[in-house]
DRENGUZA-587563 format. One record per residue (C-alpha): x, y, z; residue in three letters. Coordinates in pm, whole numbers, plus 32768, in hexadecimal, padded with zeros to 4 digits. Layout:
BEGIN
XYZAla/...
//
This chain:
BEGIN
B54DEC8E897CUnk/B56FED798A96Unk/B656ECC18BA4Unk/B593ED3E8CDEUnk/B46CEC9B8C50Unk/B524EB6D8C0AUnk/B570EB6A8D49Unk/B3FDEB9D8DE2Unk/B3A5EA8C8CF6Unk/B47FE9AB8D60Unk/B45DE9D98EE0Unk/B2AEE99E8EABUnk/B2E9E88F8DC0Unk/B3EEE7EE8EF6Unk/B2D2E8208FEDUnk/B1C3E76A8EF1Unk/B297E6258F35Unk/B2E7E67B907BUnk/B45FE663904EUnk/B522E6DC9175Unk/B62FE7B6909CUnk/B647E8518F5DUnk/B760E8C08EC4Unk/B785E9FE8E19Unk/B891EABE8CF3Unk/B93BEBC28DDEUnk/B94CED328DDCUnk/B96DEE2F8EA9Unk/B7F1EE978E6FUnk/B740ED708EB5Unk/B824ED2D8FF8Unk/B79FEE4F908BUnk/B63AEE0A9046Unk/B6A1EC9F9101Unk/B714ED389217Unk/B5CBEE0B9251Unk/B512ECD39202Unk/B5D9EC1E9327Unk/B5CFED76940EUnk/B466ED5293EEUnk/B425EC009427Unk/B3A9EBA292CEUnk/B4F2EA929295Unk/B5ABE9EB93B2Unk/B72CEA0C9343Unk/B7F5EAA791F2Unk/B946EA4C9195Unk/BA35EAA890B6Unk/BAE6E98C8FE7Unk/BBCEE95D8F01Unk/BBFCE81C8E03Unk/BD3AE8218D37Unk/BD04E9998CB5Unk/BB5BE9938CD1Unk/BAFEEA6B8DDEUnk/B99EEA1D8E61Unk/B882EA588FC4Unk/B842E970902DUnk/B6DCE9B390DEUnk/B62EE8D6921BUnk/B4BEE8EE91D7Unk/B3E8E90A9301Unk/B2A6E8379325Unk/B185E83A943FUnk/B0E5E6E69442Unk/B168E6A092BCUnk/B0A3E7F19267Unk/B1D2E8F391BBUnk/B1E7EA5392A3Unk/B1FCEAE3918AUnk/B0A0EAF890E1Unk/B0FBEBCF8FC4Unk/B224EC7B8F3EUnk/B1A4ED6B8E15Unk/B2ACEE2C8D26Unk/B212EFC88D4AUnk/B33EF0A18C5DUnk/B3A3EFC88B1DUnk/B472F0148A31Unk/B38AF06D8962Unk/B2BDF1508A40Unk/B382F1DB8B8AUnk/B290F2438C97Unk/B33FF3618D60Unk/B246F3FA8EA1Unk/B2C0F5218F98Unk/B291F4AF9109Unk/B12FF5669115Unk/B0A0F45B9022Unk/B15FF31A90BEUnk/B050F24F9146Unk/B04FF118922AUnk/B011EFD9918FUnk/AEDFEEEF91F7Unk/AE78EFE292EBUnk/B000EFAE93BFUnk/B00CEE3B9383Unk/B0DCEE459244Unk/B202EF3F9213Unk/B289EFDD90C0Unk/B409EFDE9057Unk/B47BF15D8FFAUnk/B5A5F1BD8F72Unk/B5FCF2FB8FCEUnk/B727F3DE8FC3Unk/B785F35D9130Unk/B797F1EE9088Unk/B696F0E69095Unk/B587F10391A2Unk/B41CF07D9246Unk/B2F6F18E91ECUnk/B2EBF1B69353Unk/B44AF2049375Unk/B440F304926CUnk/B32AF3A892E9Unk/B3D0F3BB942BUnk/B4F5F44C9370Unk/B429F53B92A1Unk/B4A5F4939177Unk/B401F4419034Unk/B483F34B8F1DUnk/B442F24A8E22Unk/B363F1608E7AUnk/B406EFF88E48Unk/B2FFEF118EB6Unk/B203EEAF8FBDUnk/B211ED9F9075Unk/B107ECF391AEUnk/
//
C-alpha cells in the first residue's frame, strides 16, 4: 500500500473516533505534508518521536465542537497514476476553502503558494 495513503487513512479513521492523536511510520515525506497540515491549521501540533529504533509523528488532531477540521483528505497522484499540472492549470480547491499539496521542484508546497511561485508539480492530495 502506498504509505501517504496509509497515512490519510489513518489520520480520517483517528478523527471517526475522535481520538486526540494519531501516530504515524515516519519519513521525511509525510513530515512535510504534517507540517503544512499544522501551518494551515488543519492539526494542532506534530512531533517527531523516537521508540527504541521506531521513528514515528506523532500528530494532534484538531476538532471544532467534536466535528474533525479536516473534512476530507483525498490521495490526487498514486502510484499507479501520477497527476503532474503546470501552474496555469492549478486550481483552488472548494472554491479557496480547501487547499491542494504540490510537490514541486522548490519542495513540497500549498497550490496557492505555487502559484504564487509560478511553480507547477505533482499533485499529492487535496485536503478541506
Amino acid at each position: 500500500m502506498d504509505p501517504i495513503t496509509d497515512m490519510f487513512n489513518r489520520i480520517k479513521n483517528a478523527q471517526a473516533v475522535l481520538k486526540p492523536t494519531v501516530s504515524i511510520p515516519f519519513s521525511n515525506l509525510k513530515y512535510e505534508i504534517a507540517k503544512i497540515l499544522e501551518k494551515e491549521k488543519y492539526v494542532k501540533k506534530i512531533e517527531k518521536k523516537r521508540r527504541k529504533t521506531k521513528k514515528t509523528i506523532e500528530i494532534s488532531l484538531k476538532y471544532n465542537k467534536n466535528i474533525p477540521a479536516i473534512i476530507e483528505l483525498r490521495r490526487i497522484s498514486k502510484s499507479g497514476q501520477r497527476i503532474y499540472l503546470p501552474v496555469q492549470e492549478i486550481k483552488k480547491v472548494k472554491g479557496g476553502f480547501g487547499l491542494s499539496i504540490i510537490s514541486t521542484s522548490k519542495g513540497l508546497m500549498t497550490n496557492r503558494e505555487a502559484r504564487k511561485q509560478k511553480v507547477g508539480g505533482e499533485i499529492i492530495a487535496e485536503i478541506w
